[in-house]
N, CA and C of each residue as an Amber inpcrd file, in Angstrom:
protein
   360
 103.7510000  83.6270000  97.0040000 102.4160000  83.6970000  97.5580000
 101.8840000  82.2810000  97.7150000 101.6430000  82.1580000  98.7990000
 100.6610000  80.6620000  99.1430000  99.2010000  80.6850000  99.2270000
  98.6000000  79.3240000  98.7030000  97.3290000  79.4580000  98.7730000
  97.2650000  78.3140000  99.8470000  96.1390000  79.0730000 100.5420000
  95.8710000  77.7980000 101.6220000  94.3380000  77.6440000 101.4480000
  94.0620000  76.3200000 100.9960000  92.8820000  76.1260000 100.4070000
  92.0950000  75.4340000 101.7960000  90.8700000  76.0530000 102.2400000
  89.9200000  75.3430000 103.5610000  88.6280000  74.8140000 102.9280000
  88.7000000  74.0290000 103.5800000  87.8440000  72.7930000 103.3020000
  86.7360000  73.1070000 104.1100000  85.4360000  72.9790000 103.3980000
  84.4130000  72.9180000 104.1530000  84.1440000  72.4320000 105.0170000
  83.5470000  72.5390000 106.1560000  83.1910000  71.9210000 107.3920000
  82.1430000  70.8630000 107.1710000  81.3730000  71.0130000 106.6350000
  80.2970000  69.8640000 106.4420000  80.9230000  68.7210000 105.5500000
  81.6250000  69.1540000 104.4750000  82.3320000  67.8760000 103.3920000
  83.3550000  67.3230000 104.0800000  83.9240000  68.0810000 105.0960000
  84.9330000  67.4860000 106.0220000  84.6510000  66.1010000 106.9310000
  83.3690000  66.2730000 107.4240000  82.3870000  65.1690000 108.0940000
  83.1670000  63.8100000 107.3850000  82.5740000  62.5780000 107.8120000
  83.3440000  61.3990000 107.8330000  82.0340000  61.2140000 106.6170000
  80.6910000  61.3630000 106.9910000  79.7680000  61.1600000 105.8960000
  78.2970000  61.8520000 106.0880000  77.7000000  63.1130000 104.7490000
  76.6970000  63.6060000 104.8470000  75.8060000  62.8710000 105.5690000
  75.2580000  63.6030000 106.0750000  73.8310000  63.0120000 106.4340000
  72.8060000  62.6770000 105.1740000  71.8610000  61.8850000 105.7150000
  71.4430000  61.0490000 104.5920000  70.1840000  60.5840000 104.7040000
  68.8200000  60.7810000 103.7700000  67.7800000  60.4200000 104.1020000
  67.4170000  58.7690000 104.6800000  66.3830000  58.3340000 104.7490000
  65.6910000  56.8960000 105.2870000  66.1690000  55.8410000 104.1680000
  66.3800000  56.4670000 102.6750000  66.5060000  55.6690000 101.5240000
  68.0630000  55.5150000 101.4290000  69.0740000  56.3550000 101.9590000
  70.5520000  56.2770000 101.8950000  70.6730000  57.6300000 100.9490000
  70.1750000  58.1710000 100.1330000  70.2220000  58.8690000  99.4000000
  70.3390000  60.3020000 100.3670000  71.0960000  61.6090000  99.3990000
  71.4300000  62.7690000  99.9740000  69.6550000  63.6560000  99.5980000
  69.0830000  64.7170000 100.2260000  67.9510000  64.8530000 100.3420000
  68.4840000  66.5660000  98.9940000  68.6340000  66.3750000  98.1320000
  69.3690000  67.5590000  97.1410000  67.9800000  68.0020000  96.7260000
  66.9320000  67.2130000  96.8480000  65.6580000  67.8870000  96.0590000
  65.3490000  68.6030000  96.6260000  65.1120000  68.6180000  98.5800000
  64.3670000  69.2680000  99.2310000  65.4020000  70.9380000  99.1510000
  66.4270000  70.6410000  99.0870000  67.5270000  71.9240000  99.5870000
  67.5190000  72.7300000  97.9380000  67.2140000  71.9750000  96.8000000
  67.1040000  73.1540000  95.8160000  65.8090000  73.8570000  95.5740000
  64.9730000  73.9520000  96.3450000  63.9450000  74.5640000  96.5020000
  63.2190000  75.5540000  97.5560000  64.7360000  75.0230000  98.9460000
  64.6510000  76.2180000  99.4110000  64.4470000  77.8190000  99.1970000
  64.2150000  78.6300000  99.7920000  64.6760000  79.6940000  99.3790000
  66.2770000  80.3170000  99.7030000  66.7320000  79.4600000 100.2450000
  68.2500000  79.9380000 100.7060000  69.1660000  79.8860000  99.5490000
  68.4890000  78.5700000  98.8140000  69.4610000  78.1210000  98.0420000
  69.0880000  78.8160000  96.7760000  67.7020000  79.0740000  96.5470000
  67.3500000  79.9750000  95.4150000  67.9320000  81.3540000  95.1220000
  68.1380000  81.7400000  96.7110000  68.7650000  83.1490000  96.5530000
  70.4860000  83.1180000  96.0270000  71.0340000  82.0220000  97.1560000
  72.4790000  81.5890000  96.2510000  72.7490000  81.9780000  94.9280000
  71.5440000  80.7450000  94.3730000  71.4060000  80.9560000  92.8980000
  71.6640000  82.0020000  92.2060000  70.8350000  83.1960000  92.4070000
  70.4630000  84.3770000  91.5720000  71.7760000  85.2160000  92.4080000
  72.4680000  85.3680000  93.7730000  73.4870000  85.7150000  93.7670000
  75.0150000  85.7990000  93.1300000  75.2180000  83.8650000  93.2720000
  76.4950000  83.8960000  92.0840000  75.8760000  84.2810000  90.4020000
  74.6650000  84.2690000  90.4020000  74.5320000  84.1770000  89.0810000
  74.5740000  86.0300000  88.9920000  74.2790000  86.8090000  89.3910000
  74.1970000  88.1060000  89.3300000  76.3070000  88.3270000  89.6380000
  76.6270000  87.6290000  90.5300000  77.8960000  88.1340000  90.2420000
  78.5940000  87.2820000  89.2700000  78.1010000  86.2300000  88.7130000
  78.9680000  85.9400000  87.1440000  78.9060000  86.5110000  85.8600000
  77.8240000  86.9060000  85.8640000  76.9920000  87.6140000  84.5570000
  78.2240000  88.5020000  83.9880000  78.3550000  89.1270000  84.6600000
  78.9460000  90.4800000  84.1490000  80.5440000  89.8480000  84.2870000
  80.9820000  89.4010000  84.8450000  82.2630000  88.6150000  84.2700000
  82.6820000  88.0420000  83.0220000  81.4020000  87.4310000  82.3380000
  81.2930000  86.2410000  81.6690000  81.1170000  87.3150000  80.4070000
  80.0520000  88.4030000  80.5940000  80.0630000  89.2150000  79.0330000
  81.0040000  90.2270000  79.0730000  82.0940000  90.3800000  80.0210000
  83.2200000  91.2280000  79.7760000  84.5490000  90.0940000  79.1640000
  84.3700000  88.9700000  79.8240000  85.5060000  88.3010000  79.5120000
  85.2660000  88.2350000  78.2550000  83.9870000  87.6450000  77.1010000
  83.8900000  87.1120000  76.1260000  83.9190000  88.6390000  74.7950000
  83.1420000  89.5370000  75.3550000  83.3560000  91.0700000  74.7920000
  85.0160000  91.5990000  74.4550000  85.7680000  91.5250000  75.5340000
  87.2760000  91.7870000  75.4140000  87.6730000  90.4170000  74.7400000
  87.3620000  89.3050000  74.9190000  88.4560000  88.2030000  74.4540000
  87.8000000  88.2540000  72.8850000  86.9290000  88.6950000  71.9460000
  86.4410000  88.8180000  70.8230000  86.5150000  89.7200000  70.2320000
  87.0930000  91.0400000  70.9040000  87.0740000  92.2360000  70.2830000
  88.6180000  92.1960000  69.9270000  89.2940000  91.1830000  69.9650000
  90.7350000  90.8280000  69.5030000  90.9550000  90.2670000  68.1090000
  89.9940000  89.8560000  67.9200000  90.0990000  88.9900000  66.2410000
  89.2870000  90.2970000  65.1920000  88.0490000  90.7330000  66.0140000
  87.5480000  92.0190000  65.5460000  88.3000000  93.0230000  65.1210000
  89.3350000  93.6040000  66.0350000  90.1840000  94.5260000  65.5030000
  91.4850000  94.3770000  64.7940000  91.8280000  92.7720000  64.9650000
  93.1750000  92.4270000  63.9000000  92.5990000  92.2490000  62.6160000
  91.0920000  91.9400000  62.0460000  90.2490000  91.2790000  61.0290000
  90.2970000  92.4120000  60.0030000  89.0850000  93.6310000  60.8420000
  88.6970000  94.5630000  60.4760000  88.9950000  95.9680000  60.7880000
  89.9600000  96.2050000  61.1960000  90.9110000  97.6120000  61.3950000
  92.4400000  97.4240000  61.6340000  92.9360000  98.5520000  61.2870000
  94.4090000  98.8190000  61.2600000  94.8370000  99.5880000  62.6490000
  94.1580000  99.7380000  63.3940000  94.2530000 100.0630000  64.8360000
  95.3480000  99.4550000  66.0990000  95.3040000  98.1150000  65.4060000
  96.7660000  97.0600000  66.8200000  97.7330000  96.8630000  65.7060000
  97.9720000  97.5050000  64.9190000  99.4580000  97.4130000  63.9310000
 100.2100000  98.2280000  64.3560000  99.7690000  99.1160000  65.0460000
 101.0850000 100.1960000  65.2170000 101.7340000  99.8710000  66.3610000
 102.7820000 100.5060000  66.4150000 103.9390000 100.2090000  67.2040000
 103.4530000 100.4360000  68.5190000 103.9610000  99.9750000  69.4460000
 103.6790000 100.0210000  70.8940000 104.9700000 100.0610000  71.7500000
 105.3430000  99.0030000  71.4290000 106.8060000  99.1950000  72.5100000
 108.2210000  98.7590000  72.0100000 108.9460000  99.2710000  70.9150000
 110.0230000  98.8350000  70.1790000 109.1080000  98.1440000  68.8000000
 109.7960000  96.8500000  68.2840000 109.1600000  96.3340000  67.5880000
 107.8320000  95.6150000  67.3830000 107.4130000  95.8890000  69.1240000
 105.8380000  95.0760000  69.4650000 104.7810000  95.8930000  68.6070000
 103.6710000  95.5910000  68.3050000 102.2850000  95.7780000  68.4050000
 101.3970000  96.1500000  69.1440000 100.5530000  96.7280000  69.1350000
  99.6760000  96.4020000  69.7580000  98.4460000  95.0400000  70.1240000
  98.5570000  94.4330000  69.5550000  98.0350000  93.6230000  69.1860000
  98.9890000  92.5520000  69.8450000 100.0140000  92.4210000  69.6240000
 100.9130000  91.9470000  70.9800000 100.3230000  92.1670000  72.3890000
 100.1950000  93.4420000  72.8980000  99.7160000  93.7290000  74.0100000
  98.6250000  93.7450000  74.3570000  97.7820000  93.8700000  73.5820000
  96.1090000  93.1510000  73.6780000  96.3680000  91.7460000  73.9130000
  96.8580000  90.6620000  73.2820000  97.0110000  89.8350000  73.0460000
  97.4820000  89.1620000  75.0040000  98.8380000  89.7200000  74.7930000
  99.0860000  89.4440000  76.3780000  98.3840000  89.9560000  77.3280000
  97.4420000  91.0270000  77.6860000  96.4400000  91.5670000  78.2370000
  95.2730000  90.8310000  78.8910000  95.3100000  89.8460000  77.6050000
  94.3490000  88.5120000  77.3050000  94.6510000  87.3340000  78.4460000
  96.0250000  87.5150000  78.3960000  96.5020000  86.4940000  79.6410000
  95.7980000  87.0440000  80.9360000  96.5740000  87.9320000  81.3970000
  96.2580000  89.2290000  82.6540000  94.8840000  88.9000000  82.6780000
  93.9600000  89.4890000  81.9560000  92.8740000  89.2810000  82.6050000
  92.0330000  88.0980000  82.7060000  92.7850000  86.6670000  82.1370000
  92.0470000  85.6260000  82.8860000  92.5340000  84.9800000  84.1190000
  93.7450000  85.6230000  84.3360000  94.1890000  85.7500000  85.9330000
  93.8130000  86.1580000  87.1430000  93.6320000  87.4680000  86.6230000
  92.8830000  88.5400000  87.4370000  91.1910000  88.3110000  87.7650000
  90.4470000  87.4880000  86.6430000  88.9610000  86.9550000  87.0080000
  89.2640000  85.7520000  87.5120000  89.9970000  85.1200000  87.4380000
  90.3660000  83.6290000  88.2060000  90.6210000  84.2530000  89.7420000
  91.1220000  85.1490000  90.0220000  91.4980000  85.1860000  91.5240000
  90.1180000  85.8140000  91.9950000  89.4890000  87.1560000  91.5950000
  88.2040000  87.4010000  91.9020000  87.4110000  86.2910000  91.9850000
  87.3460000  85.2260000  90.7740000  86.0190000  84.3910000  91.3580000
  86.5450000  83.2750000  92.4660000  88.0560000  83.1920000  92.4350000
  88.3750000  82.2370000  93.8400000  88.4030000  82.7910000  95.1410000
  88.4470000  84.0860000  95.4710000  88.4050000  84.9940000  96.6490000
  86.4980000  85.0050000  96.8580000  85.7680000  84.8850000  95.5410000
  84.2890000  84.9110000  95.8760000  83.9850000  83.6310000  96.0800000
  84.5430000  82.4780000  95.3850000  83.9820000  81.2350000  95.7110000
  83.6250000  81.0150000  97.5570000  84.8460000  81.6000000  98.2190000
  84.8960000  81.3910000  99.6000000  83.5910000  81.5310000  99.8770000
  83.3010000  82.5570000  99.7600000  82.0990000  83.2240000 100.4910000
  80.4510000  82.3280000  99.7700000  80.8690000  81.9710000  98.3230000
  79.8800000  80.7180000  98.1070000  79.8720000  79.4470000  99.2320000
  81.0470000  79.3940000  99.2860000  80.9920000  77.8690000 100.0750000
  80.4880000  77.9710000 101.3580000  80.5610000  78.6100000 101.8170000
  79.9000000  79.1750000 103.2160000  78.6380000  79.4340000 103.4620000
  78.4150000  79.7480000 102.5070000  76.6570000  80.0000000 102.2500000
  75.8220000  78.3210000 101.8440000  76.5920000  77.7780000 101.5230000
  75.8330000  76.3300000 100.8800000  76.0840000  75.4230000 102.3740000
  77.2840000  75.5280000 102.5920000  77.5850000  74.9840000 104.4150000
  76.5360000  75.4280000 105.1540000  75.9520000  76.3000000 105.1870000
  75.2390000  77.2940000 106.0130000  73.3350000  76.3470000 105.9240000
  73.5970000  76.1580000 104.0720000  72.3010000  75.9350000 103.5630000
  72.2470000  74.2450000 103.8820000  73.0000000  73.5740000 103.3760000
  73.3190000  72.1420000 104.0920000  73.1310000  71.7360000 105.4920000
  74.3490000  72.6080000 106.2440000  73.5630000  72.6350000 107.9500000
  71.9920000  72.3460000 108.7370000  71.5390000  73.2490000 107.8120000
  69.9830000  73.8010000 108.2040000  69.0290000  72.4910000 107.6990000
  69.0890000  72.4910000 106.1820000  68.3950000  71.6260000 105.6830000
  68.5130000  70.1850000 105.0680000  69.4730000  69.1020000 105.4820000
  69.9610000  68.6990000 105.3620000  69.3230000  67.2160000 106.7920000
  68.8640000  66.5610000 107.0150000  68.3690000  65.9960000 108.1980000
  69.7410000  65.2970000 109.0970000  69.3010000  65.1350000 110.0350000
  70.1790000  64.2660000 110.7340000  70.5130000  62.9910000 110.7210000
């Protein structure tokens, strides 16, 4: 499987545009509302990533600590606790590709927000 990573169109430019002072105008564009909504978008779709990843990746020391539940056999001489354990891998794979398939659609939206507000 190949990743073909695209580059933003605006960072692609030879050089942002740039206020009277040389400086990039970042104050005026985080107060948009475009960019506010961004905000509360990735942040509404990280949330729930972030307290599943940390819920499952903690409920691993929880149940080897304080129950006899991942001792039993699972697959030949494995554990369970083996397979929780490797599970652990899997799913920081599996949220790594979700949030890189969503990043796209971030970057596009800030291109979008840059474009607009951003001076010439």
């Amino acid at each position: 499987m190949t990743v073909e990573l695209k580059e933003s169109r605006v960072r692609d430019a030879q050089e942002l545009p740039r206020t009277t002072d040389g400086k990039l105008d970042y104050e005026r564009i985080i107060e948009t509302p475009e960019f506010k909504k961004l905000i509360r978008k990735k942040n509404r779709f990280i949330t729930p990533y972030t307290i599943a990843f940390f819920a499952i990746y903690l409920l691993l020391p929880v149940l080897t600590s304080y129950t006899k539940i991942l001792e039993v056999r699972a697959i030949g001489w494995m554990t369970w606790t083996w397979v929780y354990a490797f599970g652990l891998f899997a799913m920081v794979w599996i949220f790594t590709q979700i949030y890189v398939k969503k990043a796209r659609e971030f970057d596009e939206d800030v291109d979008q927000i840059i474009e607009k507000h951003v001076r010439d």
